[in-house]
C-alpha positions in Angstrom: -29.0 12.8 4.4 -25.8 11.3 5.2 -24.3 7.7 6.1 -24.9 6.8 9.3 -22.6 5.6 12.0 -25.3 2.8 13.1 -25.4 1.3 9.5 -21.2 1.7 8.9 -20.6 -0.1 12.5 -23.7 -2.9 11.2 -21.0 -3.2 8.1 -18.0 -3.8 10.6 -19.7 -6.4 12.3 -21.8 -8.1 9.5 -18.4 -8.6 7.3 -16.4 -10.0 10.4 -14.0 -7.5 10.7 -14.4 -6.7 14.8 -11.6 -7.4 16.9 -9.4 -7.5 13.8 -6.5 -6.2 12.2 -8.0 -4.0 8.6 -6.0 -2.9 5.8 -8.0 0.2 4.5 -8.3 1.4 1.1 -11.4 4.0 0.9 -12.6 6.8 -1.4 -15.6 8.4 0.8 -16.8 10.0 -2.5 -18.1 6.6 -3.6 -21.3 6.7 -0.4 -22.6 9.5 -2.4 -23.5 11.6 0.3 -21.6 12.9 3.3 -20.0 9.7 5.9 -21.4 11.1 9.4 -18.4 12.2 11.5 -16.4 12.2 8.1 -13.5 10.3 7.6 -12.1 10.9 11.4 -15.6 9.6 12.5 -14.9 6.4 10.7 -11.6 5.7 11.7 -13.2 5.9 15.7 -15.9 3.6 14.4 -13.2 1.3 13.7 -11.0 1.2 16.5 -14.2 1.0 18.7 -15.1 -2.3 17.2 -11.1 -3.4 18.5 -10.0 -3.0 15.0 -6.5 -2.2 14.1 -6.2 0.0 11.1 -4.1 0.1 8.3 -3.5 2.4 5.5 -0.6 2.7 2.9 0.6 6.4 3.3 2.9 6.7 0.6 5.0 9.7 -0.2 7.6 9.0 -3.1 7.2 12.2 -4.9 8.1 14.1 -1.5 11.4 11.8 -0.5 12.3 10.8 -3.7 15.7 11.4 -4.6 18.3 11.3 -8.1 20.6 8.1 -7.6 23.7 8.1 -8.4 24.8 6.1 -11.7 26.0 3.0 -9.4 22.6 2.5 -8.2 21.0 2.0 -11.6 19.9 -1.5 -11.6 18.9 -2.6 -15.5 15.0 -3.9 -15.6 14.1 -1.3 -13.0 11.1 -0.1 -14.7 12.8 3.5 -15.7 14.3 5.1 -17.9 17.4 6.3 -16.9 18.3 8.7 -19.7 15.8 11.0 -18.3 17.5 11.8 -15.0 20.8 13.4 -14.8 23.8 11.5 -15.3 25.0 11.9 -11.7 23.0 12.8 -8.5 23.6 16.2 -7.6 26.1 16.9 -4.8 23.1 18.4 -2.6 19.9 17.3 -3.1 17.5 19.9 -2.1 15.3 16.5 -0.9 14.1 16.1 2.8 15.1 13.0 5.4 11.9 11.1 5.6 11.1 10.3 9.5 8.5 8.0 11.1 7.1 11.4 13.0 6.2 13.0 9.2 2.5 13.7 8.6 3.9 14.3 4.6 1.7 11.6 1.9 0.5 12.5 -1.0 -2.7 13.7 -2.1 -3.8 11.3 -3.7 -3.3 8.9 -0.8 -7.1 10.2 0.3 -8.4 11.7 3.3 -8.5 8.7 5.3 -4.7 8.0 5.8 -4.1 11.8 6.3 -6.8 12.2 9.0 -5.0 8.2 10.7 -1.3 10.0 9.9 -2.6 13.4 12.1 -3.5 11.4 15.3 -0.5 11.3 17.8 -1.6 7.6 18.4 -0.8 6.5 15.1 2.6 4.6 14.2 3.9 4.6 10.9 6.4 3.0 9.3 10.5 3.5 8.1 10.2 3.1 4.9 10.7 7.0 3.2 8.7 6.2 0.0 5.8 3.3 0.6 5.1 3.4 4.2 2.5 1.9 5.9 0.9 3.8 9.0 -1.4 2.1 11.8 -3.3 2.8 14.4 -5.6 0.5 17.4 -4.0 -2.5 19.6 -1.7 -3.9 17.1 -0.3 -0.3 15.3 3.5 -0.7 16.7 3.6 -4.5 15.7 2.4 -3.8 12.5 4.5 -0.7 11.6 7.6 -1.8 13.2 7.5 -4.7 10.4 8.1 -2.6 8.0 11.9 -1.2 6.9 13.6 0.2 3.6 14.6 -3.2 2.5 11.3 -5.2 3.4 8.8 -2.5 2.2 5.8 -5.2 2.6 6.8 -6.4 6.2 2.9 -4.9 7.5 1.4 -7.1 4.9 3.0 -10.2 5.6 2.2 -9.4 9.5 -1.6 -8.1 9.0 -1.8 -11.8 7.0 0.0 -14.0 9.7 -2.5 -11.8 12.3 -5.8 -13.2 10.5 -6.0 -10.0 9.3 -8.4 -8.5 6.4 -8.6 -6.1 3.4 -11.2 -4.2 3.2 -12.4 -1.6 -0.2 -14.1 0.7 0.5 -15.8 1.5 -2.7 -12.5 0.9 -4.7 -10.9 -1.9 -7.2 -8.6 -4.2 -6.8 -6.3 -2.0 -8.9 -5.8 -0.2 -5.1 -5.6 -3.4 -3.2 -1.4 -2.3 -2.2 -1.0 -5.7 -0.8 -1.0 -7.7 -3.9 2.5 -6.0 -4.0 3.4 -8.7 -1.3 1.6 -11.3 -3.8 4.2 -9.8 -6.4 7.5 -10.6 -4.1 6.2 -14.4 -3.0 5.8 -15.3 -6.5 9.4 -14.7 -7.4 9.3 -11.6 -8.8 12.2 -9.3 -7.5 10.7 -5.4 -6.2 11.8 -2.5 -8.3 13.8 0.1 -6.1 14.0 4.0 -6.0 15.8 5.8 -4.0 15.7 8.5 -0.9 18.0 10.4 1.4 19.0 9.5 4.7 20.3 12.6 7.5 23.5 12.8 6.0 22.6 13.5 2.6 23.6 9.7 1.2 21.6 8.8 -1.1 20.2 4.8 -0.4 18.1 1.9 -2.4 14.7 1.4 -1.3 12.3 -2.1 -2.3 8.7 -0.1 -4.0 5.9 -1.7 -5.6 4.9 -2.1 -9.3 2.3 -0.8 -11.7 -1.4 -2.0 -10.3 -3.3 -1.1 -12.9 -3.6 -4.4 -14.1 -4.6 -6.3 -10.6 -8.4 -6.1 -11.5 -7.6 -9.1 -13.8 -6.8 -11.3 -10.8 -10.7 -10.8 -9.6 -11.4 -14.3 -10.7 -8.9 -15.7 -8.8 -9.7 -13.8 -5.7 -13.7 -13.1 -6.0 -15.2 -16.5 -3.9 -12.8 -14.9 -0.9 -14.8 -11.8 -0.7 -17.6 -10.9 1.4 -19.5 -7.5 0.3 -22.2 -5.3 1.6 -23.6 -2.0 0.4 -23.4 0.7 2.7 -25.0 3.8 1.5 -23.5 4.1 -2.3 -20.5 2.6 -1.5 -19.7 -1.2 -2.0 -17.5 -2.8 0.2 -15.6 -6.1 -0.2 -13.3 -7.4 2.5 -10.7 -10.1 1.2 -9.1 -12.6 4.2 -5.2 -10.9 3.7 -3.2 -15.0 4.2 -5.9 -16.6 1.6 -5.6 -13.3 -1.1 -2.0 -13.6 -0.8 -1.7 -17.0 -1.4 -4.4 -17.3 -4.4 -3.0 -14.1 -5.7 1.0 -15.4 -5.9 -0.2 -18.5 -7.5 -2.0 -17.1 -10.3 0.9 -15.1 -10.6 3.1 -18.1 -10.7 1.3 -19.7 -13.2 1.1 -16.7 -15.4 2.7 -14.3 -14.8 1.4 -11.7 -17.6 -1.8 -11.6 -15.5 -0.7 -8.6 -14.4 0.0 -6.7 -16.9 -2.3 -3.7 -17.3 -4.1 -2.2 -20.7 -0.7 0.2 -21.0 1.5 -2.1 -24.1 4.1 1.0 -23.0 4.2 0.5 -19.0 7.7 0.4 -17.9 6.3 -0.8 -14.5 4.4 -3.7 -15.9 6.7 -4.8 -18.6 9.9 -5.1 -16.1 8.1 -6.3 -12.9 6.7 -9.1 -15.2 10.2 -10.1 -16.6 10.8 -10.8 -13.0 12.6 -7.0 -11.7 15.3 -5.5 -11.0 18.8 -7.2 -12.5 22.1 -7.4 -10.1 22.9 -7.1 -6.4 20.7 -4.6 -4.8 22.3 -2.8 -1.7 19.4 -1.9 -0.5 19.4 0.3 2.9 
């Protein structure tokens, strides 16, 4: 037995999300049996409905680079004691490139198999990018840069786009990042390489462990449906944004996840990074 493409393209249309721009986030192990045409069949099922896919194909533990002590904003969510007290003089770390099929594993297969087609666009952004692929791919990629990680999000929302989760939590819904930024709170930054071996300041997100606390602020914006064993909720990107960054506002320890030690949480929280950021 396996999923069929005739009940995955009913899901498409019965949840609205035909013609539109899709922010992905999937784990195919959660149908509980094989996805016919696996994960490349879906993306096609996708773009043949005039959907515009994206995925978050982030590779921070490939680019990610030792900053040097100037670049070592206080409330930065890490501990800087840990890491040598200067950057090396060579890094042994690659230049990331738009053209780089690199993310990491646990990204899952679906933004690999989107990253491997030569139609797919992705973003500059060495650490966090955002890939795309269908009508709106270059638009939506080419919003994104080292200093405005979330550019795609604000984009896919202003687009009437949607989130779909694909048998996941909120806890990988990347776009409530974006809901992080617009309710004041200032990004944390790493750090990656650039072709000449300089070391730069890139915006990255915060601990999201804790965004399945926000489900009561978000839940009457989501429209589900069961496909196979997989549960699928699609969230209106503008609306989940906007509920999202007020319930931030209001409180802004919503957030924080079941970790009482989570740099991430604690410093993101307290509002971010402290000082000028020259971020590349």
């Amino acid at each position: 037995m396996s999923v069929s493409t005739q009940q995955l393209s009913a899901a498409i249309g019965d949840l609205g999300l035909a013609k539109r721009p899709v922010m992905i986030h999937s784990s195919l192990r959660s149908f509980g049996e094989p996805v016919e045409g696996g994960a490349d069949g879906l993306l096609d099922l996708f773009l043949a409905r005039g959907c515009t896919i994206l995925v978050p194909t982030f590779s921070e533990s490939q680019f990610g680079a030792v900053p040097p002590a100037t670049m070592r904003p206080d409330r930065n969510a890490i501990d800087y004691a840990e890491m040598p007290a200067e950057a090396p003089l060579v890094q042994q770390v690659p230049e990331y490139t738009v053209d780089s099929t690199v993310v990491n594993t646990g990204m899952g297969v679906v933004p690999a198999r989107l990253l491997a087609r030569p139609d797919a666009v992705r973003g500059l952004h060495p650490l966090n990018s955002f890939a795309a692929l269908g009508p709106l791919a270059r638009e939506l990629a080419s919003a994104q840069s080292p200093a405005d990680v979330y550019g795609p999000v604000r984009l896919l929302a202003e687009r009437d786009g949607a989130i779909l989760l694909m048998g996941v939590g909120l806890n990988r819904m990347t776009a409530l990042h974006c809901a992080e930024e617009q309710s004041g709170r200032r990004l944390l930054v790493r750090w990656a390489r650039d072709a000449d071996g300089r070391v730069f300041m890139v915006e990255t997100g915060s601990c999201s462990e804790g965004f399945p606390r926000l489900d009561p602020f978000l839940r009457t914006l989501a429209r589900t449906a069961s496909v196979g064993g997989s549960t699928w909720a699609v969230y209106p990107a503008k609306e989940t944004l906007a509920a999202a960054s007020a319930a931030m506002s209001a409180d802004q320890t919503v957030t924080r996840c079941a970790d009482r030690a989570c740099l991430r949480c604690r410093d993101s929280i307290a509002g971010g990074p402290l000082g000028a950021s020259p971020l590349g």
